[in-house]
N, C-alpha and C positions, 0 to 999 in steps of 0.2 A: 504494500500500500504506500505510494506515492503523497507524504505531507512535508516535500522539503522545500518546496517553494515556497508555503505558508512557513515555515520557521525560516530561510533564508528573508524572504520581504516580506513579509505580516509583520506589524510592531511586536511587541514584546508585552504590550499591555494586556493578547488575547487571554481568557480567561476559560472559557468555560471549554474550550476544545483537548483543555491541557488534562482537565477530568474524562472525556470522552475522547480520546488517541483513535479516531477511525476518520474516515471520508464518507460521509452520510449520500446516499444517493435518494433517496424519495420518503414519505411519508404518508400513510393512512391511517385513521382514525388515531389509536392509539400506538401505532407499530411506526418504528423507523426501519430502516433498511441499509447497509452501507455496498461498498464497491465490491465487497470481497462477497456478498449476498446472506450475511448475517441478520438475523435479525432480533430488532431490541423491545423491549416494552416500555411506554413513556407513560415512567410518573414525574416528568419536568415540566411538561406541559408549555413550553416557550416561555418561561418564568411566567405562566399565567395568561400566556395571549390566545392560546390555541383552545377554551374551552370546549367548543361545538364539536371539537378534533379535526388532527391535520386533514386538510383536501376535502372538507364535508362537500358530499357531491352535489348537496342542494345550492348549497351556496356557490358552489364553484361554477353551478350550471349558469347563473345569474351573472356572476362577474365574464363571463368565456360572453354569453350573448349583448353583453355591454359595449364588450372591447371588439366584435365584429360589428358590429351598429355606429363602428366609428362615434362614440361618445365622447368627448369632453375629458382627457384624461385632469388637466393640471388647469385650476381658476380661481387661484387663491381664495378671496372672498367673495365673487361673483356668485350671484344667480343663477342656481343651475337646476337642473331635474333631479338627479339623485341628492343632491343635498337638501331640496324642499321636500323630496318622500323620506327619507332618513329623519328630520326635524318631527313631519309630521304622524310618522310610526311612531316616534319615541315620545311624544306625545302621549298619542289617541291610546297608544297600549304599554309603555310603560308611567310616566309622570300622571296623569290625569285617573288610572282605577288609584292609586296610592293616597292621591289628596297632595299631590306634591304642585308647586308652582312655581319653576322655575326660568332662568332666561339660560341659554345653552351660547356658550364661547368654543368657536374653534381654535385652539391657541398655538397649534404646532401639533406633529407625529407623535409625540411620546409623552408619557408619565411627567416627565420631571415639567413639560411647559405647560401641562395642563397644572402643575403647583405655583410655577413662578409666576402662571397668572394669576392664580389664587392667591398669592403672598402681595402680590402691587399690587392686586384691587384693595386687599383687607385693609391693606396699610393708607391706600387713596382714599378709601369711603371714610376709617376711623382718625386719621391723620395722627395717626403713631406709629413709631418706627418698629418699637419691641414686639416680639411675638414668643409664644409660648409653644411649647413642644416636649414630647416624653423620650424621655432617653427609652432606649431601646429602638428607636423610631428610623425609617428608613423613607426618605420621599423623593430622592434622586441628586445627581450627582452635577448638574449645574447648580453654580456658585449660590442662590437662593435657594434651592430646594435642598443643596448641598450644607447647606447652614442648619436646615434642618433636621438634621442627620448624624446618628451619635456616633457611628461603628471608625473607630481608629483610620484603618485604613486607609474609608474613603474619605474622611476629611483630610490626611495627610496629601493628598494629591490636588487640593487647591491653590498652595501653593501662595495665598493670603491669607487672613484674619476673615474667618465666618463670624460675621458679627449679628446683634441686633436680636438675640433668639436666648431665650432662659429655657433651661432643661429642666421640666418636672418631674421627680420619680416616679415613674410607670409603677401603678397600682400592684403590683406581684412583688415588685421589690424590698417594700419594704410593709407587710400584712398589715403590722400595726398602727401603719402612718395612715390617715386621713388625709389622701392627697389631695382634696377637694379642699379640705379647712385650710390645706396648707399654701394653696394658690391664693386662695383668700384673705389670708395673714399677709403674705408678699404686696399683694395689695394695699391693705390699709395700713400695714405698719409704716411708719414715716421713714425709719430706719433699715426697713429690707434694703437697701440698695437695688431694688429692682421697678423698672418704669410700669405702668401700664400697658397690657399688649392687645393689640388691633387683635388679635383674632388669636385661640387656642388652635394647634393644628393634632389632630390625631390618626389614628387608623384605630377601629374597632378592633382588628384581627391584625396584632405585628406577627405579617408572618417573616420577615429577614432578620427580626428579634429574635423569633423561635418560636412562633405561633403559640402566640400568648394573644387569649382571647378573653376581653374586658366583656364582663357581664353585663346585663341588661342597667340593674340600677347604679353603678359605677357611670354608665352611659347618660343615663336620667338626670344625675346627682351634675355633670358636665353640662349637660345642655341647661338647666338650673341657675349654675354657676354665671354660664355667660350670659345670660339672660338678665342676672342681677347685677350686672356691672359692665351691660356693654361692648360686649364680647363678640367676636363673630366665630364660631364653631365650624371649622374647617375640618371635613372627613374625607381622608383620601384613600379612597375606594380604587386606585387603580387597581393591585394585586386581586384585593378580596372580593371585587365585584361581580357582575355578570353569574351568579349566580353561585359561585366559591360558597359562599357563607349557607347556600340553603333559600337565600332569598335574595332578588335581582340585586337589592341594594341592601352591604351588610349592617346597616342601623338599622332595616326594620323593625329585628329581632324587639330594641330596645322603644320601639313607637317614639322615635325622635325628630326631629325634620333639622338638620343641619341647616348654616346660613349658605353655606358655601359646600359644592361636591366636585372634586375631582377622577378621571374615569381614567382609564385609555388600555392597553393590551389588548383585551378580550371582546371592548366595545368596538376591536375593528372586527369580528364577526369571525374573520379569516387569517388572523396574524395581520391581516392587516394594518400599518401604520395608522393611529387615528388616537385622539384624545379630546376630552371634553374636558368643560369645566362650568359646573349649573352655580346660578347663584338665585336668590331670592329679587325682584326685579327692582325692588327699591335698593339694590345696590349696584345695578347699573349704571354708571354715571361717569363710564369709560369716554373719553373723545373717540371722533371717528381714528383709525390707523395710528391709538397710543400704544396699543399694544400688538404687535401684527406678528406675521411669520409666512415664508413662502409659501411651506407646503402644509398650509391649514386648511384648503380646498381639494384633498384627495379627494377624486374621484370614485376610485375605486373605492375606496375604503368605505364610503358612503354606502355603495349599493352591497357589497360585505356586512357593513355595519345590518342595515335594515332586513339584510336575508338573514344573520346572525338573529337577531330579534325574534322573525317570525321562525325561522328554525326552535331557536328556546321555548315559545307560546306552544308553538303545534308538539314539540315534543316532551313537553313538561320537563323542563331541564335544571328547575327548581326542584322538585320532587327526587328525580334521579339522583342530584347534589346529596339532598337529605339521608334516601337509602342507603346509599351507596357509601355515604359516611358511616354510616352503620356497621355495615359491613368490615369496615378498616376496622372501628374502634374495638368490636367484637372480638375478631382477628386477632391483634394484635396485645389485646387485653388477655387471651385465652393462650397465646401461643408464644408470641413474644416478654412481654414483662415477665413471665416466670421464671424465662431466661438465669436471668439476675435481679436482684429484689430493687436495686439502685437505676434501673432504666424508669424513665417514666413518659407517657402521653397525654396528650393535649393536642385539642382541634377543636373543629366544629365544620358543618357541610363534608366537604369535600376538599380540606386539607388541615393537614393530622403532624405532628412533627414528633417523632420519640427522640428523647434527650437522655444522652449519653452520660454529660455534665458532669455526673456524682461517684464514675468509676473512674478515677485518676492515672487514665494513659492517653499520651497524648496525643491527636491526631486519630483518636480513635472510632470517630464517627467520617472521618474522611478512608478511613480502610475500607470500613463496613462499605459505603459510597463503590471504591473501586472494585470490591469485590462482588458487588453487584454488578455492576458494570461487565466484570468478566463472567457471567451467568446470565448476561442478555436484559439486565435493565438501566433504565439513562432515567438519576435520580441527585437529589443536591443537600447540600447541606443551608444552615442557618441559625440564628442564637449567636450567641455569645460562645466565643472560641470556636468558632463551626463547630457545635458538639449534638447538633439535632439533626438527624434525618427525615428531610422532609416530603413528607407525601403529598403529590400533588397534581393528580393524572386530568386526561381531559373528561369534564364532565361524565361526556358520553362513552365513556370504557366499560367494553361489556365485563358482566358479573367474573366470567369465567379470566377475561385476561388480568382483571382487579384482584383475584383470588392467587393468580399465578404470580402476577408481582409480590406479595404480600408473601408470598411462599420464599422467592428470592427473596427478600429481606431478613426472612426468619430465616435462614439456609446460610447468607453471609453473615447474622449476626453470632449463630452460633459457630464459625469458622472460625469470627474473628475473636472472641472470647474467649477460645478454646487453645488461642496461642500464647493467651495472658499468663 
């Protein structure tokens, strides 16, 4: 297998190819495929973009009759056909059964600019600079989104001063602390040394934390919080959205209506590039081209987007999430944690993370990782010290390939254990 021109000219930055060492040649559903005609089972899921799974033929069929219709691929902000039926699906059949009202930004391809436009709006509508964010928290890797972002690493690659952002202890850290009082004190005390902030930024479900899932009232008790003081509640659903959680959008759970929501991986349908970012409309108050981006009018991704949509409705891919979780947590509860008494899980929907964390060898959930990898699964770590493995297949992965991954993991963990 030929990968020497990628390590001769590819930077050095590549990351995830260095856990997967093959030349991948196609993908369906849940199953990758490389050159050598091995094949894999994928609980990576495109770090969460590919839910509906790879090549979904419905979807594919729509985008293939787009692109012979000679349609409109690239129109930044323009007017166009697939972006007014994209708008108005996401509408008519997700925002409006919810009770939700929001105004929809296209703010660029990915994650991170659907934050950074959520970070300058919060900061333009409240006209304060500070923001607030939970360690543990991952919201991407431009310098805004980057600030908001605890993990070593990737702050060390900015290369300046991420400023402007206070880190709250994420609720797991520390049991007995009231995080909620505790943002509240930082507030009013005159001597916190800490500003007022435009907007709290969370994720319901940290899953590059280690899929640590903040309960329903923990959620309640936040939305509360900014409520009394002014606050705008910023959830960034990219990872955990599209149906991850069990429900389209992971606050459901908690009956909360965020001010501000950020989307993108999985809302392009198809892996498609695409990211939103909803806000409540009384905080629209953007100029026209203050915040722009070239390729904020994919095409493609639009009509991705809205087949992805009506693919989920028509095949209940909320529901699938729910069972299917089931099944992991079953699993792994029955077969795995007996393992050793020191492994533990945690998830919800349809991704699950077992953390290795409390058996003291290093790099020990990155074995478990490759040793799956060589038993035919493509799977990642996350947490703190990369010590969780995390489950993370596309929605739609039949029972029986879900059951076969799960088997690999139990298969590598007791391989890996076994050489302790």
């Amino acid at each position: 297998m030929n990968t020497s021109v990628f390590e001769t000219y590819e930077s050095e930055v590549r990351s995830y190819c260095r856990h997967f060492p093959t030349v991948f040649t196609k993908a369906v559903g849940a199953e990758f495929y490389d050159e050598d005609g091995n094949k894999y089972i994928d609980f990576f899921c495109g770090a969460g973009a590919v839910n509906y799974g790879h090549n979904n033929p419905e979807i594919k069929k729509k985008l293939i009759e787009y692109l012979e219709s000679d349609g409109i691929i690239h129109a930044l902000d323009m007017y166009t056909i697939p972006k007014r039926e994209f708008i108005e699906t996401f509408e008519e059949k997700i925002l409006k059964p919810r009770g939700l009202n929001y105004k929809i930004q296209f703010p660029g391809p990915t994650g991170t600019n659907a934050n950074e436009a959520a970070l300058k709006l919060a900061r333009k509508v409240k006209g304060r600079q500070n923001v607030f964010a939970l360690m543990g928290a991952f919201h991407g890797m431009t310098l805004g989104s980057l600030a908001l972002t605890t993990d070593k690493s990737s702050r060390r690659g900015a290369g300046v001063g991420l400023d402007d952002v206070t880190f709250i202890p994420a609720p797991y850290m520390f049991p007995e602390l009231d995080t909620v009082a505790y943002m509240q004190r930082l507030i009013d005390d005159d001597h916190s040394g800490v500003e007022k902030p435009a907007a709290l930024f969370i994720e319901t479900i940290q899953a590059e934390g280690g899929i640590r899932v903040f309960d329903a009232e923990w959620l309640q008790a936040v939305r509360r919080f900014c409520n009394d003081n002014d606050i705008l509640l910023v959830v960034d659903d990219v990872q955990v959205g599209c149906c991850r959680s069990g429900s389209f959008f992971s606050f459901e759970r908690a009956g909360i209506v965020p001010d501000i929501v950020t989307m993108s991986k999985s809302i392009g349908g198809y892996g498609m590039p695409l990211s939103i970012t909803l806000f409540k409309p009384e905080l629209d108050i953007w100029s026209p081209g203050e915040h722009n981006g070239t390729f904020r009018g994919n095409q493609l991704a639009f009509i991705a987007a809205k087949g992805g949509i009506e693919y989920m409705l028509a095949n209940k891919v909320d529901e699938q999430s729910k069972a299917k979780g089931e099944i992991v947590k079953k699993f792994v509860e029955e077969r795995i944690l007996p393992v050793d008494s020191r492994i533990e899980l945690r998830g919800l929907g349809l991704i699950w993370g077992i953390d290795f964390e409390k058996i003291p060898v290093k790099g020990l959930a990155d074995k478990i990782e490759e040793t799956c990898f060589s038993h035919g699964l493509i799977i990642e770590g996350a947490g703190r010290k990369n010590s969780v493995v995390k489950i993370m297949p596309p929605l739609v992965i039949s029972e029986e390939l879900l059951l076969k991954g799960l088997e690999i993991i139990e298969q590598s963990v007791k391989e890996e254990l076994a050489k302790l």
